[in-house]
C-alpha positions in Angstrom: -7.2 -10.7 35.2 -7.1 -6.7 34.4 -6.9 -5.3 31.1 -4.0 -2.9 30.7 -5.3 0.9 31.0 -4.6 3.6 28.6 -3.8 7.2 29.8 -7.6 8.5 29.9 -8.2 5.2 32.3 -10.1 3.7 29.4 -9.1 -0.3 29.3 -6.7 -1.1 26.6 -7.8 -3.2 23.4 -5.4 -5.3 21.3 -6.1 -4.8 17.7 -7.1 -8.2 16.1 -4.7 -10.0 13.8 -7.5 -9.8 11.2 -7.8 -5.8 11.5 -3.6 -5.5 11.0 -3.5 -7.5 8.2 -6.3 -5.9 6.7 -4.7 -2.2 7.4 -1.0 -3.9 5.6 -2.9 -4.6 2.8 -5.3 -1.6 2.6 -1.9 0.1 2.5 0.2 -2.3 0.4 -2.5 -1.6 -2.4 -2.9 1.9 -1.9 0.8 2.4 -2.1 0.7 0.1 -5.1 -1.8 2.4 -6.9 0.1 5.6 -6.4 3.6 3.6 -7.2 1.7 2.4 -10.4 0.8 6.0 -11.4 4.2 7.8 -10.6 6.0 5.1 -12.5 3.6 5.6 -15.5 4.6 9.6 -15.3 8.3 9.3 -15.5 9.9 9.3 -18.7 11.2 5.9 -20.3 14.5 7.3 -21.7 17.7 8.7 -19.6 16.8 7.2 -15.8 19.4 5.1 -14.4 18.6 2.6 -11.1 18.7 5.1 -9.0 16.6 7.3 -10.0 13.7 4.7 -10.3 15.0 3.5 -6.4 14.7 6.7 -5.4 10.8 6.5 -7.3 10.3 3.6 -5.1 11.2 4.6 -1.6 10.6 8.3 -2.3 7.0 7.5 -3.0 6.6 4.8 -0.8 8.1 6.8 2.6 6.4 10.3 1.4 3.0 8.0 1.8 3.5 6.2 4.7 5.2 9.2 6.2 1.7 11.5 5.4 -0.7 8.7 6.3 1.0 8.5 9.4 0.8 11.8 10.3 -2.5 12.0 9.6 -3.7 8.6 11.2 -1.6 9.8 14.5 -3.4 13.1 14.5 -6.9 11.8 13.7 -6.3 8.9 16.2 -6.0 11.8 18.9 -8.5 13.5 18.1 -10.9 10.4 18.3 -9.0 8.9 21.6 -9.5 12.5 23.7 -5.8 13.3 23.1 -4.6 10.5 23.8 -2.8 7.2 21.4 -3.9 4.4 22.0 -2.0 0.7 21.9 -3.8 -0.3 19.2 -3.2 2.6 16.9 0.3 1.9 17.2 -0.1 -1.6 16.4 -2.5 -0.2 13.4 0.3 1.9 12.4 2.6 -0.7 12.9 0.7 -3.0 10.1 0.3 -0.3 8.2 3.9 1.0 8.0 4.8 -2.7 7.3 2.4 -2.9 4.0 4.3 0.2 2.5 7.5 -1.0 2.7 6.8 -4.5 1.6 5.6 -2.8 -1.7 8.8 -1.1 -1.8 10.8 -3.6 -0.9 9.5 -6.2 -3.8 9.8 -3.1 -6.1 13.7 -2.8 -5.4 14.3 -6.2 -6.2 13.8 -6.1 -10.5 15.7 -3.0 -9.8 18.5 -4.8 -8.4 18.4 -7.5 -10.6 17.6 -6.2 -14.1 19.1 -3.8 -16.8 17.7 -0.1 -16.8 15.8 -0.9 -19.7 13.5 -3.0 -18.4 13.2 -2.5 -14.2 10.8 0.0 -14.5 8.3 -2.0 -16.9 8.8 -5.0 -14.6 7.9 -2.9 -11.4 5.1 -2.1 -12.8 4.1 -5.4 -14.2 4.9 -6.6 -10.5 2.3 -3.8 -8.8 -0.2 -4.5 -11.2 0.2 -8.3 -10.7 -0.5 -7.6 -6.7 -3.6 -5.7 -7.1 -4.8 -8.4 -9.2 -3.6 -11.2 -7.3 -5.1 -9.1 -4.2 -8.4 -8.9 -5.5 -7.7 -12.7 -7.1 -7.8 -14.0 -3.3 -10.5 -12.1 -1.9 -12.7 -13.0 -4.0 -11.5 -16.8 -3.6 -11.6 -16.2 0.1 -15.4 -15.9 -0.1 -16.2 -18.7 -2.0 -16.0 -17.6 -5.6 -15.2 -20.0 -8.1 -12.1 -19.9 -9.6 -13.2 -18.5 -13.5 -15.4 -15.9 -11.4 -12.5 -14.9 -8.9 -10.2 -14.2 -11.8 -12.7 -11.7 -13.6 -13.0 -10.2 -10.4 -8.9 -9.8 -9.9 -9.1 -8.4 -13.9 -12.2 -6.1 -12.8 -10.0 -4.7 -9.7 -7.3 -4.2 -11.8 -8.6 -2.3 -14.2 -10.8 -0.1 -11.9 -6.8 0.7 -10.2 -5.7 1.4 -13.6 -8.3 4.2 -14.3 -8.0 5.7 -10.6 -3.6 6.2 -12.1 -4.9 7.4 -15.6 -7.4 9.7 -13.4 -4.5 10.7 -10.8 -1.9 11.7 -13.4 -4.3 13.3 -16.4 -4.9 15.8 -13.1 -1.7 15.9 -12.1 -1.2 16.9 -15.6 1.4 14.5 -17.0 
């Protein structure tokens, strides 16, 4: 059986499913942190839902839109011109991370009153990261009491990195 060839005549090889998930998370988290610290920046008072939808997606497809354009650039300049399969599929995972953030955002949107989607969203992003880190932690083995520290310790380490971004953003 023959591999499929790419354009250069190298053989083609599938990403594994271990890699995309990784790369929908890496971006599900990062998408998470910057959500986390343009919610923080926006003033509590006089939004209405669609100014904190338009937050969401505006963030979330202004990131994915960049680190596409980057990751397609950089993936030809590392594949002799040429994309490769498995960027697409890498890009594929990725784009999929981002908008899962977004989408879960939308919903306390949706569902509750103005004064309280945009403390809920953030409760919800935070909640990720932790949980994120939560799970990797348990994946390897960590006890329970020890995983939980270690979901707090990633949280808080994500919470600095949005005090960071926004005190030199200047807000």
């Amino acid at each position: 059986m023959t591999e499929p060839v790419t354009e250069a005549g190298a053989p083609e090889v599938e990403v594994a499913s271990d890699d995309l998930r990784k790369e929908a998370f890496t971006m599900a988290l990062y998408v998470s942190v910057c959500l986390l610290a343009a919610s923080a920046a926006i003033a509590e008072s006089d939004r209405s839902h669609v100014e904190v939808l338009g937050l969401v997606w505006g963030t979330t497809i202004g990131l994915a839109l960049a680190h596409l354009f980057a990751f397609r650039v950089s993936a030809r300049l590392v594949g002799s011109g040429s994309v490769q399969q498995r960027d697409l599929q890498t890009a594929l995972a990725q784009l999929v991370g981002a908008m899962a953030v977004a989408a879960v955002c939308t919903v306390p949107v949706l569902v509750f009153p103005t004064s309280a989607e945009l403390d809920v969203v953030r409760w919800l992003l935070a909640g990720f990261i932790a949980l994120v880190a939560y799970l990797t932690a348990r994946s390897g083995g960590t006890p329970r009491h020890r995983a939980l520290i270690y979901g707090c310790w990633v949280l808080v380490v994500a919470l600095v990195i949005v005090v960071i971004k926004n005190v030199l953003a200047g807000h």
